[in-house]
DRENPA-3360 file (N, C-alpha, C; in nm, 2 decimals, always signed):
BEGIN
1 = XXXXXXXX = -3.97/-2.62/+4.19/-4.06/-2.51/+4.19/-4.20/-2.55/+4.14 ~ -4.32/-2.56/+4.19/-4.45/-2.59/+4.17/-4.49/-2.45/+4.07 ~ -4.60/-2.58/+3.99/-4.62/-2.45/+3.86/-4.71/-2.35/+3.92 ~ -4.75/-2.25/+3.84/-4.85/-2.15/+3.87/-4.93/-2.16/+3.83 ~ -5.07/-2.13/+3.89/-5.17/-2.13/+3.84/-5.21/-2.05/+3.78 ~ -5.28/-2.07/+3.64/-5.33/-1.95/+3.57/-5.49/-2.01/+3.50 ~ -5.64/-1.90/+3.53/-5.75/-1.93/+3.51/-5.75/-1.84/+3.44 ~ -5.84/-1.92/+3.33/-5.93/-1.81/+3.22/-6.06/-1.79/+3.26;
9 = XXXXXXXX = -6.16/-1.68/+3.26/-6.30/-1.67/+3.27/-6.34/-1.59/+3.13 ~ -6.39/-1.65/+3.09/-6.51/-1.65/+2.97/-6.63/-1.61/+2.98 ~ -6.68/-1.52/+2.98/-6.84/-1.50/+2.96/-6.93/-1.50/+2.88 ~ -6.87/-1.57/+2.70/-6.90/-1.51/+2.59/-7.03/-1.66/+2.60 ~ -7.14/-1.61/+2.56/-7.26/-1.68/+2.55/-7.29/-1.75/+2.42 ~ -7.23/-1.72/+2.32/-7.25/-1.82/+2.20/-7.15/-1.93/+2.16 ~ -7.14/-2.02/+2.08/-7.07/-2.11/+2.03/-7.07/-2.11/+1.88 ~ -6.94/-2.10/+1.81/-6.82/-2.03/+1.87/-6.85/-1.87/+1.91;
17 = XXXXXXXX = -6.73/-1.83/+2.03/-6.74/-1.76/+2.07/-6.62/-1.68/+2.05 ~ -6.64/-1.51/+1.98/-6.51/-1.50/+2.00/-6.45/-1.44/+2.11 ~ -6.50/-1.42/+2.25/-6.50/-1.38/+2.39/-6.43/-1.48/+2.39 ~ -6.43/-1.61/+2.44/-6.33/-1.74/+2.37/-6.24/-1.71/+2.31 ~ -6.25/-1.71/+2.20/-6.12/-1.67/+2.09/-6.04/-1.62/+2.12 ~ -6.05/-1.48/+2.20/-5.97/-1.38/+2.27/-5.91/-1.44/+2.37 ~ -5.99/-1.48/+2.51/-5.95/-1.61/+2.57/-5.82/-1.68/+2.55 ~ -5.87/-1.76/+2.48/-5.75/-1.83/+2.43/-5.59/-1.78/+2.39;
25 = XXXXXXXX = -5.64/-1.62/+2.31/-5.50/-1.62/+2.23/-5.44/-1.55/+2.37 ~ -5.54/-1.50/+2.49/-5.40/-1.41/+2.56/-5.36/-1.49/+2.65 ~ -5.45/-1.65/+2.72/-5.39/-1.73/+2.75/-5.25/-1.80/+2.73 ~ -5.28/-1.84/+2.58/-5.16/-1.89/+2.52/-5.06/-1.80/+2.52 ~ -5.10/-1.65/+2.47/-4.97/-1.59/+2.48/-4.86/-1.58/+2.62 ~ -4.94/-1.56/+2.74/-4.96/-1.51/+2.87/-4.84/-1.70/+2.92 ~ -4.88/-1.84/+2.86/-4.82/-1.94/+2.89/-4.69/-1.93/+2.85 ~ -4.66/-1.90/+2.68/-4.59/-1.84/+2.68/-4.44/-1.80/+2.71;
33 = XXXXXXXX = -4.53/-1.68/+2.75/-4.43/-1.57/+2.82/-4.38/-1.63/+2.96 ~ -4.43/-1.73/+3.01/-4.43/-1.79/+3.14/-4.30/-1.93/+3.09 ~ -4.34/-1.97/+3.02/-4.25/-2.08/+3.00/-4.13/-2.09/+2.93 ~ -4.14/-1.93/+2.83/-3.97/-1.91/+2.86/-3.92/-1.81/+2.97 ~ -3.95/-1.80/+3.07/-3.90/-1.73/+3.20/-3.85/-1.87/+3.26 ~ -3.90/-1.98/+3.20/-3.89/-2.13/+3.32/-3.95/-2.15/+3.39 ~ -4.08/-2.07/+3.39/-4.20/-2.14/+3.51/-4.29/-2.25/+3.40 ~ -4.34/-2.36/+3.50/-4.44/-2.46/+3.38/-4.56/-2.39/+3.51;
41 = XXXXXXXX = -4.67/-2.40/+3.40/-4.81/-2.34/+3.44/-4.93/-2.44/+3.39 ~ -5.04/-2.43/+3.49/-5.15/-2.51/+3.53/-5.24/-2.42/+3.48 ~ -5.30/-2.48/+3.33/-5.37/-2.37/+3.27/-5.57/-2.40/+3.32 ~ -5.65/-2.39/+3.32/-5.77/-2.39/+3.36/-5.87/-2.29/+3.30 ~ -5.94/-2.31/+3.21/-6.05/-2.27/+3.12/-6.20/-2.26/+3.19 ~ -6.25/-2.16/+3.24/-6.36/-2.17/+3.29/-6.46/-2.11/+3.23 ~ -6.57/-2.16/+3.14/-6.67/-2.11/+3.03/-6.79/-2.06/+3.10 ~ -6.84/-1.96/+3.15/-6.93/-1.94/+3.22/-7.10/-1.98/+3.19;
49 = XXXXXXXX = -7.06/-1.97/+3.05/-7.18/-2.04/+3.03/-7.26/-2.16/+3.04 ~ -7.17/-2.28/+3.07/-7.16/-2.37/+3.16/-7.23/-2.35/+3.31 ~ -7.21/-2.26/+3.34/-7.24/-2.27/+3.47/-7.36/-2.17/+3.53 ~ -7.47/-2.11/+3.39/-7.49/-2.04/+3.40/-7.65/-2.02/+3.53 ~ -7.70/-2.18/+3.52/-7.79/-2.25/+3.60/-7.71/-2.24/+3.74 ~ -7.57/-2.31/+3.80/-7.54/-2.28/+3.91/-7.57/-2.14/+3.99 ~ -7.49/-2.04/+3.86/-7.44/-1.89/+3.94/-7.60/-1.82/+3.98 ~ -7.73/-1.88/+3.89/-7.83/-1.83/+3.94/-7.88/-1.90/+4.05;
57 = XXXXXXXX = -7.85/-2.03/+4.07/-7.93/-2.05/+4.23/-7.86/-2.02/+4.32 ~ -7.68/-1.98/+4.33/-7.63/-1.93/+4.42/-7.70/-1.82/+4.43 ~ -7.72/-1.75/+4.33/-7.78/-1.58/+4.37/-7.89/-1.63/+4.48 ~ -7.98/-1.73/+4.44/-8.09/-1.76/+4.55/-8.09/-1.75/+4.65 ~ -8.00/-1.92/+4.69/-8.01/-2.00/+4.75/-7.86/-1.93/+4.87 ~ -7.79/-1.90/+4.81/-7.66/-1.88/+4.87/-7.54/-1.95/+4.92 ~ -7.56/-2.12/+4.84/-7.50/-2.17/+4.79/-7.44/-2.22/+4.72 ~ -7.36/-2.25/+4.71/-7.33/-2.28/+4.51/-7.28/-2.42/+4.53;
65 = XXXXXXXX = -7.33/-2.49/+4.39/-7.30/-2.60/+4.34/-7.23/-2.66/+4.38 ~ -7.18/-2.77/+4.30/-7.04/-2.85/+4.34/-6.94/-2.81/+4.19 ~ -7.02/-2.78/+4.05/-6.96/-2.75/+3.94/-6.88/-2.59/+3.99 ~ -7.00/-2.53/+4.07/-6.98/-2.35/+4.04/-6.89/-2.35/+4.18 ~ -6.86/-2.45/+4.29/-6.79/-2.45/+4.40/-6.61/-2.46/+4.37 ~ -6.62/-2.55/+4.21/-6.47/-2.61/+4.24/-6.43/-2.46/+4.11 ~ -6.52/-2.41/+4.05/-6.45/-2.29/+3.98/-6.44/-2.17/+4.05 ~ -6.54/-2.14/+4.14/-6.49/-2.06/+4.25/-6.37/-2.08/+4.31;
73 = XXXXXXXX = -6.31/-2.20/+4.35/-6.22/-2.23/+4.43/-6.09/-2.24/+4.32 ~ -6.11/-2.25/+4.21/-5.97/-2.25/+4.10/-5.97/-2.12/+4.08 ~ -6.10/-1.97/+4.09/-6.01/-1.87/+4.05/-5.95/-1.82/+4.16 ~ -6.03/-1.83/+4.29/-5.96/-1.78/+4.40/-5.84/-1.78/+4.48 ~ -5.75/-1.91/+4.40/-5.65/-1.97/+4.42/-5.58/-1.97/+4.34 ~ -5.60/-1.87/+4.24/-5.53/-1.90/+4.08/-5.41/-1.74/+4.14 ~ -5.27/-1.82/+4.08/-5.18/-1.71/+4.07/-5.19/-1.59/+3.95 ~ -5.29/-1.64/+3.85/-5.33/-1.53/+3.77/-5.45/-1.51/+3.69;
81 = XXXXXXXX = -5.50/-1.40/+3.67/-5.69/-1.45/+3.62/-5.67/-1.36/+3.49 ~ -5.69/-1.45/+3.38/-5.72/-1.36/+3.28/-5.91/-1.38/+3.27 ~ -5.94/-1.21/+3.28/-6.09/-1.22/+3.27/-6.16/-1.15/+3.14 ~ -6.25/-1.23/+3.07/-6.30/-1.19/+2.96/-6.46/-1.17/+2.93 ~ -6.53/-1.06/+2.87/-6.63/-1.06/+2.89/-6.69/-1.01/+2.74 ~ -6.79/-0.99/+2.69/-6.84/-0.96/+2.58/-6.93/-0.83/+2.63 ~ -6.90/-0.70/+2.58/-6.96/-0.61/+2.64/-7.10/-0.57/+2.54 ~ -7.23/-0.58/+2.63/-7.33/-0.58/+2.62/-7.37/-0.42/+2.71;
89 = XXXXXXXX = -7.46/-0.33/+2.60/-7.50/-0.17/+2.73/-7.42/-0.16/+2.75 ~ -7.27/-0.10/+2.62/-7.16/-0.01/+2.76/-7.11/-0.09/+2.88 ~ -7.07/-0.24/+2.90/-7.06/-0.26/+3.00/-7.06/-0.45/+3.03 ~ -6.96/-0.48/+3.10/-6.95/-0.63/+3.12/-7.07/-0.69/+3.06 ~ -7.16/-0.84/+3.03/-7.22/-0.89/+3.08/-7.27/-0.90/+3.19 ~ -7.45/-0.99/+3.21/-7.48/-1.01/+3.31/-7.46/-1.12/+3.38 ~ -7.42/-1.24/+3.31/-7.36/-1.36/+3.34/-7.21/-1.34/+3.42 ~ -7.12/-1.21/+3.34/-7.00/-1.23/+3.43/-7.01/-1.12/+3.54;
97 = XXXXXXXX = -7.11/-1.07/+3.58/-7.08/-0.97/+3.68/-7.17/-1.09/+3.81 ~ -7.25/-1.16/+3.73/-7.33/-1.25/+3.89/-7.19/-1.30/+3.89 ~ -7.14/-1.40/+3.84/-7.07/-1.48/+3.85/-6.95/-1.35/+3.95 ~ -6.90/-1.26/+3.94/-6.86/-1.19/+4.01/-6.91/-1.14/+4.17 ~ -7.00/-1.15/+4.18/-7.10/-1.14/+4.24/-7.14/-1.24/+4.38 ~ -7.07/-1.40/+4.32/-7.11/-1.51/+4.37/-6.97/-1.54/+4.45 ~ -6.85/-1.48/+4.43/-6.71/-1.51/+4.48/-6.71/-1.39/+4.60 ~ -6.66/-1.41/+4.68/-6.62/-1.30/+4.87/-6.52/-1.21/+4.80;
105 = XXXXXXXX = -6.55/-1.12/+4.85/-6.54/-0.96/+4.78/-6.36/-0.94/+4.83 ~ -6.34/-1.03/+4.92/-6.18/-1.05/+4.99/-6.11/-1.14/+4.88 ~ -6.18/-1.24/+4.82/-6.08/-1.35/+4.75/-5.96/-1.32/+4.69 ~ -5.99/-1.21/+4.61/-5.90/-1.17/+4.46/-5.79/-1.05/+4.53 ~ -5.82/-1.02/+4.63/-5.71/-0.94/+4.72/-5.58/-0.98/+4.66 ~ -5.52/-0.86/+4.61/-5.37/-0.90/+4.53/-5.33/-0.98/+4.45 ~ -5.46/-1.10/+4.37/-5.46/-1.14/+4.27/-5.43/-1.06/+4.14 ~ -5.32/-1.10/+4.04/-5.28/-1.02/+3.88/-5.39/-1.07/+3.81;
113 = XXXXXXXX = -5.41/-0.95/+3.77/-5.57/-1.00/+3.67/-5.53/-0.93/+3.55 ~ -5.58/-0.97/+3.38/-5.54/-0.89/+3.31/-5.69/-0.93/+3.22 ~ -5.74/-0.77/+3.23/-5.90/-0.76/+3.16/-5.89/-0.77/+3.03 ~ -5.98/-0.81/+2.94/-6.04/-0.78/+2.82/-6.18/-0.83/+2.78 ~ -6.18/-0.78/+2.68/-6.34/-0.76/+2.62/-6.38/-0.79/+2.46 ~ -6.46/-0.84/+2.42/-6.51/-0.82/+2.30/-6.65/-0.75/+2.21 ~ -6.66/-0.69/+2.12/-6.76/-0.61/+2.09/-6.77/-0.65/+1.98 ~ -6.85/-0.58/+1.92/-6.93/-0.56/+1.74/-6.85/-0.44/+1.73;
121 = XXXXXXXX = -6.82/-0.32/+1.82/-6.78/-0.19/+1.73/-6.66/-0.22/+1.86 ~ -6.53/-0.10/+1.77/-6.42/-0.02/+1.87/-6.52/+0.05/+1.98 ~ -6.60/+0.17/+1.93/-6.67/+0.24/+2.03/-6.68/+0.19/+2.16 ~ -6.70/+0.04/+2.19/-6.72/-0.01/+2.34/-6.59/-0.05/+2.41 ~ -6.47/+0.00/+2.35/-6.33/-0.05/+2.39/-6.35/+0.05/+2.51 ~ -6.40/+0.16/+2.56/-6.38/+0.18/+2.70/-6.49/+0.17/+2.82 ~ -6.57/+0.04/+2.77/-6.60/+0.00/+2.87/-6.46/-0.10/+2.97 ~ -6.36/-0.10/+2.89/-6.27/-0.17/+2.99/-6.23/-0.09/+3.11;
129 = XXXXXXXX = -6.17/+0.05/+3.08/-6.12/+0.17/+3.20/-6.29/+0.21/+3.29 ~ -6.38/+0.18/+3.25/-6.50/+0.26/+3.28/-6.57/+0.16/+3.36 ~ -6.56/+0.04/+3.32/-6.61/-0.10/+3.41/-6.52/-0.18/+3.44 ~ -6.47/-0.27/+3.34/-6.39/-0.38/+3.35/-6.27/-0.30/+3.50 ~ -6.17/-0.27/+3.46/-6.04/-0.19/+3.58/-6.14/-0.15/+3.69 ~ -6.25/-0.04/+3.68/-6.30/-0.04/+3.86/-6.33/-0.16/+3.94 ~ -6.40/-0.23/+3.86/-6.42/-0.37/+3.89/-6.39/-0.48/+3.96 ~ -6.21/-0.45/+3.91/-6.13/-0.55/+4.00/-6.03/-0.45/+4.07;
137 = XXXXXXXX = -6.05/-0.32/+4.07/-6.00/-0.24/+4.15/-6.05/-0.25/+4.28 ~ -6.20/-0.24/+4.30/-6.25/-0.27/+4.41/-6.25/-0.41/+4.48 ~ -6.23/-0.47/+4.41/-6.23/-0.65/+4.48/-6.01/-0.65/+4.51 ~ -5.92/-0.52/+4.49/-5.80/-0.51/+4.53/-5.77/-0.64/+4.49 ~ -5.78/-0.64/+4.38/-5.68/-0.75/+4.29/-5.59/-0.64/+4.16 ~ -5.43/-0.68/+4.16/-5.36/-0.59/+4.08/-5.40/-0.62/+3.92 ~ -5.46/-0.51/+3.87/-5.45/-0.53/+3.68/-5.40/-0.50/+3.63 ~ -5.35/-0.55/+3.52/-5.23/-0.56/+3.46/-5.27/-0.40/+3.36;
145 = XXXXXXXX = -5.14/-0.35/+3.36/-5.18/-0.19/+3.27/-5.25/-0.21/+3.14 ~ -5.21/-0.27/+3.07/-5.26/-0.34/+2.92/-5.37/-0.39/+2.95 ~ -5.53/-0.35/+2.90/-5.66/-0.43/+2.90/-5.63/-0.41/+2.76 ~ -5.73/-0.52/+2.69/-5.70/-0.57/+2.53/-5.90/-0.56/+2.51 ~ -5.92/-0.51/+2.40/-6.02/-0.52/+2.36/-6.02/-0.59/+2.24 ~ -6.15/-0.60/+2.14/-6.12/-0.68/+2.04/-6.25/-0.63/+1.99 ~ -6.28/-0.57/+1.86/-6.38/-0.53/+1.76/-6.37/-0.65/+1.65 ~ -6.51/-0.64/+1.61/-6.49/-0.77/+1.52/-6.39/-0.76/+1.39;
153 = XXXXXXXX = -6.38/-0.61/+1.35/-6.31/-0.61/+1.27/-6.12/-0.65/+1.30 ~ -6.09/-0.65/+1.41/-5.97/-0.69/+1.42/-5.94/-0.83/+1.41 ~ -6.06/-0.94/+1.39/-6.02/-1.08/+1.39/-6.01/-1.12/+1.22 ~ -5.89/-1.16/+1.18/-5.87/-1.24/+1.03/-6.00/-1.31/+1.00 ~ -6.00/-1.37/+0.87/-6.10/-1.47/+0.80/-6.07/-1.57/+0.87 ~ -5.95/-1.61/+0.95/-5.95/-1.75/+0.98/-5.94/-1.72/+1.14 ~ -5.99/-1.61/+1.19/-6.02/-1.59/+1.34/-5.85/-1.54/+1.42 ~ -5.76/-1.50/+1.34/-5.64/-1.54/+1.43/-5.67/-1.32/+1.42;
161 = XXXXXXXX = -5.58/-1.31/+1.51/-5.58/-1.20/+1.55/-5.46/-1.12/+1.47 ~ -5.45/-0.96/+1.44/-5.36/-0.92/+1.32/-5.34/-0.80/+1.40 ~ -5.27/-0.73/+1.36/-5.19/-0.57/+1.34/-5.20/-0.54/+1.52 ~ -5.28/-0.43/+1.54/-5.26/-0.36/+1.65/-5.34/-0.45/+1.74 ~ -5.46/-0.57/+1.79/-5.49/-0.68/+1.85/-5.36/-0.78/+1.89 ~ -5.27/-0.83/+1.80/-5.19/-0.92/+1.81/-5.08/-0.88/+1.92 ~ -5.05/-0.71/+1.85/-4.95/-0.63/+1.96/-5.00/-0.62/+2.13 ~ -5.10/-0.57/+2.12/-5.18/-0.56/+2.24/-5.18/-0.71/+2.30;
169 = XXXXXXXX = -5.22/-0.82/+2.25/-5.20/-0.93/+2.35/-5.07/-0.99/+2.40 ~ -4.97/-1.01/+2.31/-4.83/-0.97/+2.36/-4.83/-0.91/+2.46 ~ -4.85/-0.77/+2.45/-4.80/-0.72/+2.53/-4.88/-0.72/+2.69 ~ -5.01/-0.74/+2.69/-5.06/-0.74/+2.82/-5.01/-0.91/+2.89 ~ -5.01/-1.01/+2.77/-4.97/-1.12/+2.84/-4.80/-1.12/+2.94 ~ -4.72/-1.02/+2.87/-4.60/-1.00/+2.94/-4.65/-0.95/+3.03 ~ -4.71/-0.84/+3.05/-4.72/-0.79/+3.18/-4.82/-0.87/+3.27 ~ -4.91/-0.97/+3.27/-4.95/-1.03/+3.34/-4.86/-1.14/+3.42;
177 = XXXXXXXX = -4.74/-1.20/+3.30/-4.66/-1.27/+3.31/-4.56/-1.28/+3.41 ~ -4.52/-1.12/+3.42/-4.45/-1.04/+3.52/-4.50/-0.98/+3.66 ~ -4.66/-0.97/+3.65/-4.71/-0.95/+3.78/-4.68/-1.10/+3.88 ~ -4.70/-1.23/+3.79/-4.72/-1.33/+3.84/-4.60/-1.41/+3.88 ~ -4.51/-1.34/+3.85/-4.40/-1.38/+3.87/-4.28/-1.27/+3.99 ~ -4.40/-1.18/+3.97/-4.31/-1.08/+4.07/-4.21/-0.99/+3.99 ~ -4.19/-1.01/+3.85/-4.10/-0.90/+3.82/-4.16/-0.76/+3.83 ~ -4.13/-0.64/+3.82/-4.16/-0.53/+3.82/-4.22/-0.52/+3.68;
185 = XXXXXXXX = -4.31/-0.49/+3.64/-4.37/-0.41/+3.52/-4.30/-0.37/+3.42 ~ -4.25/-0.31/+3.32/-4.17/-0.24/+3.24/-4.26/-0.10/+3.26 ~ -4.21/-0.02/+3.26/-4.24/+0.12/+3.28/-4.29/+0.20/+3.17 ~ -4.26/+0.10/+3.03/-4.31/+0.19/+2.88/-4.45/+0.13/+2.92 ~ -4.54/-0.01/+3.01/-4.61/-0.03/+3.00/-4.72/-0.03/+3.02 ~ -4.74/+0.15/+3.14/-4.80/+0.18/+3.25/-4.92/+0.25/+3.19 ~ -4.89/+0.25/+3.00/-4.97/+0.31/+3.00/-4.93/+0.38/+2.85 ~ -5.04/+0.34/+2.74/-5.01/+0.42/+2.54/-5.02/+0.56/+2.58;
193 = XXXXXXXX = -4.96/+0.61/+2.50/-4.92/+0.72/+2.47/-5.09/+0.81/+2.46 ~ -5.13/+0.90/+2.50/-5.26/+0.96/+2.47/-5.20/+1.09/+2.44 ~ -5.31/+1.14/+2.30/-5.30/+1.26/+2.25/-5.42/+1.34/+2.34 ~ -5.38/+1.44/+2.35/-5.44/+1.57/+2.44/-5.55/+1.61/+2.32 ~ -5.69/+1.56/+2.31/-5.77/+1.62/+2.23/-5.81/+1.72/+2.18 ~ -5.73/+1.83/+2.23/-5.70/+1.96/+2.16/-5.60/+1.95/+2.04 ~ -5.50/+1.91/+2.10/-5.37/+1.87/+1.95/-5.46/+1.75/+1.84 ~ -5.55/+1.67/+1.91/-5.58/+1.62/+1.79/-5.70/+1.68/+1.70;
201 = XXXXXXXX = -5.81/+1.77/+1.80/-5.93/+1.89/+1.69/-5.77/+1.96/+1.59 ~ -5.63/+1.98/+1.64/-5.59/+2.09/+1.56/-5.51/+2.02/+1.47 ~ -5.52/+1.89/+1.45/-5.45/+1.78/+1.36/-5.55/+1.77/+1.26 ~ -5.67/+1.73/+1.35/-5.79/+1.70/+1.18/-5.80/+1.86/+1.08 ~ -5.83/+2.00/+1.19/-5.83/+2.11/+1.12/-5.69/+2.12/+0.98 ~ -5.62/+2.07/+1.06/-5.50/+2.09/+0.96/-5.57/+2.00/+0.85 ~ -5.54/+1.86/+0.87/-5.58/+1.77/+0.76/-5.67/+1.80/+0.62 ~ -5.82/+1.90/+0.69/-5.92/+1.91/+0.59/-5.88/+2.06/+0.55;
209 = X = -5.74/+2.13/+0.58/-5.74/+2.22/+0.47/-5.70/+2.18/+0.35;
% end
């Protein structure tokens, strides 16, 4: 059985990065989950910042590199894309939406993708339902129900991820794990539990009597 392929995209613009950091831990988890099921997997790190001279003369020229050609051609072919972005304005980067931008709008057709993001506040955790998911909804690549965000305040002093971050990557790497593998989803995982914002104005009312 030939391994799977699985690409990371990174959009995070500084060094260190924790757009990276995040990267990493849902990769790792996501291999994982893959290699005690018995699949071995072809892991592939793609730092966009690296390439950020190619993806602009493709916008030009309309065609791309020989660097920005062979990572086009590793996500396009990748059995799974975890995609990461640093949300800047409410909303992906501009580095990863060219670089989006630069791949045929057919490629990712039924590709498992599992989105996440990194911010300065929680506040921007829904630019993932609001950008990130249409995003690869429209390019009909399947996302994984779990998107993971990451506020600075959820990373330790030593960068490793804790409490409700740690749970969340777990769990979106399973279900990435399982799109790529063809199992069916788990069904608790379609989706957290949401309070009806009426029960929760009549939760705080209660609280502050």
């Amino acid at each position: 059985m030939s391994a799977l392929r699985l690409v990371v995209v990174a959009a995070g613009l500084s060094v260190p990065s924790s757009t990276r950091l995040l990267a990493d831990r849902l990769a790792g988890a996501t291999v994982g989950q893959l290699r005690y099921s018995g699949r071995e997997v072809d892991l592939r790190v793609i730092e966009l910042r690296d390439l950020a001279r190619e993806i602009a003369d493709n916008l030009v020229t309309g065609f791309p590199p020989p660097a920005l050609r062979e990572a086009i051609e590793a996500v396009t072919t990748a059995d799974g894309l975890i995609a990461v972005t640093p949300i800047f304005s409410a909303s992906y980067n501009g580095l990863f939406k060219s670089f989006v931008d630069v791949i045929d709008k057919d490629a990712l057709t039924g590709c498992p993708v599992l989105v996440a993001a990194t911010g300065g506040t929680a506040r921007h955790s829904l630019a993932l339902e609001h950008a990130m998911r249409p995003l690869f909804a429209y390019l009909r690549a399947v996302v994984a129900p779990t998107a993971v965000y990451a506020a600075s305040e959820d990373w330790g002093s030593a960068g490793d991820a804790g409490g409700g971050l740690a749970t969340r990557i777990a769990r979106a790497a399973g279900e990435l794990a399982d799109l790529m593998t063809g199992r069916p989803v788990p069904a608790h995982a379609t989706a957290d539990t949401v309070v009806p914002f009426t029960e929760q104005l009549a939760a705080l009312a209660v609280s502050r009597q």
